[in-house]
N, C-alpha and C positions, 0 to 999 in steps of 0.2 A: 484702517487696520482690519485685520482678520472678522475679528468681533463687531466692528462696523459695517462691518458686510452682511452679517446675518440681522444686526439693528435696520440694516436701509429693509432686506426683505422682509422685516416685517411690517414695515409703514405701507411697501409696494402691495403685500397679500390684505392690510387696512384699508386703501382705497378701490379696490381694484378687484374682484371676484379671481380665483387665481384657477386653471382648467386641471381638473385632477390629470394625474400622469405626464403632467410637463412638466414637472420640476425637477432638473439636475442640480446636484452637489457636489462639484467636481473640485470644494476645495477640502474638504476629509477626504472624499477619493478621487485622486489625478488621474485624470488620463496616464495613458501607456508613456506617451510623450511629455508628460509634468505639466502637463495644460490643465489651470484652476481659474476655477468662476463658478459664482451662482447662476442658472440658468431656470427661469419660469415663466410661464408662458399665462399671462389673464385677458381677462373681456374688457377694455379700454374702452375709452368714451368713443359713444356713435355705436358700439358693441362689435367694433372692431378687435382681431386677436394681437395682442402687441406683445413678444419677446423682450424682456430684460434678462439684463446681465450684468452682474455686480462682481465687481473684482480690486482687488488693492494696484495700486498703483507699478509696483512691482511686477505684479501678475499681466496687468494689462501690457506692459512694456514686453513682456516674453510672449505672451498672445499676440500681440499685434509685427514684433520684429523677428521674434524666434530665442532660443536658448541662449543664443552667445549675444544677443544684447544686455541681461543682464550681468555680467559682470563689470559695465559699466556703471549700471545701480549698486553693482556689491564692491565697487573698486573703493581699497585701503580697507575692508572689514576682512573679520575671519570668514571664514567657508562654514555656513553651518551645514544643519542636516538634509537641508533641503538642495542646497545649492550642491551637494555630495551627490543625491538621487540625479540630478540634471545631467553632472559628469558621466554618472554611472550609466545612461541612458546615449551620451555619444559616444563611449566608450566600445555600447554595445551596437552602435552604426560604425564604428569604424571597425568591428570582428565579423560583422555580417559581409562589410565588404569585402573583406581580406575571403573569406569563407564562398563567394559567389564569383562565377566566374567572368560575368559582363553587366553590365548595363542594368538592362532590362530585366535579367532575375535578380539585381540587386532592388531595383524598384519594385517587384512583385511581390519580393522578400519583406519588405516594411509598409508598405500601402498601407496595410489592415490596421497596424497599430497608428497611421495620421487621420485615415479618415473612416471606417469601421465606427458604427454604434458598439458600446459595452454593454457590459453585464457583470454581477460582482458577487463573487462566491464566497467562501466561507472554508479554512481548513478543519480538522475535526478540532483544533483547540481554538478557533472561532478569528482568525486568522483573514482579514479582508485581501481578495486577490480580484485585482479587476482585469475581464480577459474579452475581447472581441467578443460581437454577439455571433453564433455558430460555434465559439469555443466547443471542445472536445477534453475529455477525461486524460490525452495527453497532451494538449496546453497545458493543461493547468499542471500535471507530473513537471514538464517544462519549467512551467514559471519557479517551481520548489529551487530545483537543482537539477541540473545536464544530467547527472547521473541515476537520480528517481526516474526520471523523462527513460529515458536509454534502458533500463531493467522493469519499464512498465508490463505488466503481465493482464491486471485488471483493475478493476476499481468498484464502487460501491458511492453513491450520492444518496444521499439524505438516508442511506441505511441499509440501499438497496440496492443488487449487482447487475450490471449496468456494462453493454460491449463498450468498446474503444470509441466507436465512431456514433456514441451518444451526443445529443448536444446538448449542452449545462444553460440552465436559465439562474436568471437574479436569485442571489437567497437560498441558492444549491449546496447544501455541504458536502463535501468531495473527499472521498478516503481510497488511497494508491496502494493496492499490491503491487508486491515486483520481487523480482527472481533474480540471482547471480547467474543465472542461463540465458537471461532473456536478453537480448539486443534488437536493437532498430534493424528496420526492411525498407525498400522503396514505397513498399504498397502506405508504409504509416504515414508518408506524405499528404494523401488522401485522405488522412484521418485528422489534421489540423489544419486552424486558418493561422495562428500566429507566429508571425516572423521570428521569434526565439525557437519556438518546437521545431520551423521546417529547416531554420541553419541548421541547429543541432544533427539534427537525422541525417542532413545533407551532407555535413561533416565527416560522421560516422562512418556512412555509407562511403563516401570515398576513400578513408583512411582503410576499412576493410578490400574493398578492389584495389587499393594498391599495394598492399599487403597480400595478395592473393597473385598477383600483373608480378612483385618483385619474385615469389617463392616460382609460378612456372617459368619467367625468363630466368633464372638462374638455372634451374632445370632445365631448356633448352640450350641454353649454352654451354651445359659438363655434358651435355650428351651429345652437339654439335664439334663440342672441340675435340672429346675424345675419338672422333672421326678419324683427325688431324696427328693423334696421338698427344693432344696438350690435355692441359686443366684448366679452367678460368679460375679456379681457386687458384692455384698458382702464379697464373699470369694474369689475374687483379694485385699481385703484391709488387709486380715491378715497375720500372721506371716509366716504360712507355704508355703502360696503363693508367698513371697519374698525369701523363701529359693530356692523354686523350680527354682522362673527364673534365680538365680546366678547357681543352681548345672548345670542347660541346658543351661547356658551362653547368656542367654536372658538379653536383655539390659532394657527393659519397657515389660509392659504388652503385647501392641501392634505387637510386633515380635512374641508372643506365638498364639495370635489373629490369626495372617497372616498364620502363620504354618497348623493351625487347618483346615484355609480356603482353602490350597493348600491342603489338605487330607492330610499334611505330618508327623502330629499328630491329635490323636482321641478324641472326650469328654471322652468316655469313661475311657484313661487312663488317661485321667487330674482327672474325678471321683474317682479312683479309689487310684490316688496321693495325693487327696487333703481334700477329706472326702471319706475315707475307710469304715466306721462306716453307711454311710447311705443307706437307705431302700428305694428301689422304691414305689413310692407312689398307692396302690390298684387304679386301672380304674375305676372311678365311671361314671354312669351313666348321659346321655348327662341333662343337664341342660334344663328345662323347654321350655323357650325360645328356644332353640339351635334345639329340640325335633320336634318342631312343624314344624319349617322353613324345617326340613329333611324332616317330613311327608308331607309338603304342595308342597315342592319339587317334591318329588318321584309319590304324584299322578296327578300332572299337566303334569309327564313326561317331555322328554325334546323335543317337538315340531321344539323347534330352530335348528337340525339336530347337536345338539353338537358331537365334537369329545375328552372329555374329560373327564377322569373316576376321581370319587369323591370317597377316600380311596376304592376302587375298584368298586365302583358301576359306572354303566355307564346309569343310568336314573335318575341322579339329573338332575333339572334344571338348566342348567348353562350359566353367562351372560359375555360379555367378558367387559372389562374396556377400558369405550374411548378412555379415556386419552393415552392409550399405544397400543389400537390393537391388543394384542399376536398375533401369526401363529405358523400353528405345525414350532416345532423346538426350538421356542425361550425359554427362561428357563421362567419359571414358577411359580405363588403361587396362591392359593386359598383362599377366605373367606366369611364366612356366612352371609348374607346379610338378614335382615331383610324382608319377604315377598318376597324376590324376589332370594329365593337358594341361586347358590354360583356365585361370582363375582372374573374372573381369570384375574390376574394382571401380565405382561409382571415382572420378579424377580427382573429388573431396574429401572422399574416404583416409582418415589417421592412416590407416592401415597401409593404406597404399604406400604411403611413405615409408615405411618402415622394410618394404621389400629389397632385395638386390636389385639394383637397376639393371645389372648386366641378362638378366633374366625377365627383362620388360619388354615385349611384343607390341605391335602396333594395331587396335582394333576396332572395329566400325561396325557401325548397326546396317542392316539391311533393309529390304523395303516392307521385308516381314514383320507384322507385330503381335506376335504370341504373346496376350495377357500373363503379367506375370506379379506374384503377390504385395502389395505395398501398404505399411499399415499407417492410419489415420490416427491421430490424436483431434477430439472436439470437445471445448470446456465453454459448457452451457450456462445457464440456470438452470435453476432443478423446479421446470414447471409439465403444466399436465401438456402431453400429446408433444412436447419436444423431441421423444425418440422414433415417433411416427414421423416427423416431419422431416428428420436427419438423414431415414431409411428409404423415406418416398425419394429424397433427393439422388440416393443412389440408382433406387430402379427407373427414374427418368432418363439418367446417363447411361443404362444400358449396363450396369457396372454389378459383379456379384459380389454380397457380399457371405465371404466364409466364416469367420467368426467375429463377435461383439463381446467388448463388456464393456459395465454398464456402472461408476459406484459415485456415490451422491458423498459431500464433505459436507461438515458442520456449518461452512457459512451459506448455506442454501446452492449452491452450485453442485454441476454434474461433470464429469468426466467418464468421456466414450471413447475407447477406442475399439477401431474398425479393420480386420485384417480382408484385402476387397483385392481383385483380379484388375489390373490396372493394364490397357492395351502400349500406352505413352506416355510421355510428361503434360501432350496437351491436352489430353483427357484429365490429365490430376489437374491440373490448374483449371479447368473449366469446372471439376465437381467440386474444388475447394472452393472457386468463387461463386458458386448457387450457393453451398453451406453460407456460407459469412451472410448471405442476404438473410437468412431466417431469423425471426424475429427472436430474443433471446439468447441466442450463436455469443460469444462472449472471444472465441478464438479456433481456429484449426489450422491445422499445421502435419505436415508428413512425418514419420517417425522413421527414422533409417534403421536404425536397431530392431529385429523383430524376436 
């Protein structure tokens, strides 16, 4: 029994001198994988080091054959709570798998929790979580709930505020901020070692790019078809369009969407599947309106030192949209703007969406990069010489900065934002990842609104 196991170790720590720091308890806390046994390690006869291991009968049988041997120990009993946790654990092998796309990052995905050392923290109501040794402040979000994991913003161990890619030792107590704003990135990948946190994010992360792959191929195809003088909204409600997605094994519209989005089908051959018969529409002449705004453009010049050509001209007037900032690099859109050119919208921008497409222009960066304003969000701790060390990061980059503020919140933390001359996106990404290295750094992040 259970209780016989902790009676054998104490005859085994009566004979035996036992080495401080080798004793495991992995039957109050299981492994990741429900794997329980006493584990101690003493000075044996000759003073040799000899490993025991003390385990029930039960226990040994799932250590030695694996999980699904015991239910030949449990066959004709009820399921208790343990034999519950076992299920719940191939449950979660069989969601990782569905969730990984091969092999090999399905094995990379679980390794840590079969063969990884532990360590075993603590929630703030005193809550035992045992997590990989290197665990991270979002494992353990993770281990709560997919959804703490996914709105993690920061965290706080044993009292104190603590970046993301801290690592948690034995005995840690661990307290989760998180925000209805916040979502998972690639880069968090990098911030955990357990197989629960990097499915999740994995998951995420793809559900968001296709989500992203369905909304532009649907917009390349009403803007492709209308060439043609069709609609795809239209011509996804008919008959030939529901043959098409069974003969390509398309489940919804939406998967044909996503395809078109990833390049990995063309309008083109959807035109050419779906209405054969139709005739590109003759290019008629810019519309009144449309006319004017080019001409009033082209001779006000672009004074504003743009670096962005307007279906190849490079002396429209061009204005950039508050709301989003572009910089060379970021993707892209164009549109005609009443008296005032053309108005260039970062591709993500709400707003963009919200324009008349017929009045969408085609536009591209140049090989010019005129520094242009991009503000910074950085949420520190609130310690000495942190905003010296924020600041030095900018002027290593070559990068200016025009204004700061500076304001400190009750749980010890700072928040900085930085409105700074930004030349591209690979200069922001390069001085967001020097920031993240400083010690303290808790989080940064670009702010599109300024």
């Amino acid at each position: 029994t259970i209780a016989q196991c902790y009676e054998v170790l104490g005859v085994v720590h009566s004979l035996w001198k036992p080495i401080p720091g080798r004793f495991k308890d992995f039957i109050a806390m299981p492994k990741a994988n429900n794997y329980q046994s006493l584990h101690t390690t003493c000075i044996g006869p000759g003073g040799e080091r000899v490993e025991v291991q003390i385990r029930t009968a039960e226990m040994h049988l799932i250590a030695e054959r694996g999980i699904a041997a015991h239910w030949k120990y449990k066959e004709k009993r009820e399921i208790d709570a343990m034999a519950e946790k076992k299920i719940q654990w191939l449950r979660e092998l069989v969601s990782w798998h569905q969730q990984t796309r091969d092999a090999d990052e399905f094995l990379e995905t679980i390794k840590g929790d079969l063969f990884e050392s532990e360590i075993y923290v603590f929630t703030p109501k005193g809550e035992v979580k045992p997590l990989p040794e290197g665990a991270t402040p979002l494992d353990f979000a993770y281990s709560i709930h997919t959804d703490v994991g996914n709105r993690t913003v920061g965290a706080k161990v044993n009292g104190r505020m603590v970046p993301l890619k801290h690592r948690l030792r034995s005995g840690d107590t661990i307290e989760i901020m998180t925000s209805p704003n916040q979502h998972p990135t690639k880069d968090w990948l990098k911030l955990c070692v357990t197989s629960r946190a990097q499915s999740k994010i994995r998951a995420f992360v793809r559900a968001e790019e296709n989500k992203r792959a369905v909304a532009v191929g649907q917009e390349l195809l009403e803007k492709e078809f209308r060439k043609y003088n069709q609609s795809i909204t239209k011509v996804s409600k008919t008959e030939e369009f529901a043959k098409y997605l069974k003969q390509y094994n398309y489940r919804v519209a939406e998967e044909l969407y996503a395809q078109v989005g990833y390049g990995k089908v063309t309008a083109q051959q959807l035109i050419q599947a779906l209405v054969p018969d139709a005739k590109p529409v003759p290019v008629e002449e810019p519309k009144t309106f449309i006319g004017k705004v080019f001409k009033a453009a082209t001779e006000r010049k672009k004074k504003s030192g743009s670096v962005i050509k307007v279906n190849g001209m490079s002396d429209i007037l061009v204005r950039y949209g508050k709301c989003c900032n572009p910089i060379p690099g970021d993707p892209i859109v164009g549109f005609i703007s009443r008296g005032r050119g053309i108005t260039v919208h970062n591709a993500a921008c709400p707003k963009a969406f919200d324009v008349d497409k017929d009045r969408q222009v085609e536009v591209e960066w140049t090989g010019d990069e005129t520094p242009r304003m991009v503000r910074i969000r950085v949420v520190s701790q609130n310690i000495l010489g942190i905003l010296n060390s924020m600041t030095e990061v900018f002027r290593t980059q070559g990068i200016d900065i025009q204004n700061a503020q500076v304001r400190a919140t009750k749980d010890n933390t700072a928040i900085s934002l930085f409105d700074v001359n930004i030349r591209n996106t690979t200069q922001l990404t390069r001085v967001i990842q020097e920031m993240q290295k400083l010690k303290g750094i808790i989080g940064v992040e670009r702010v599109q609104s300024t």
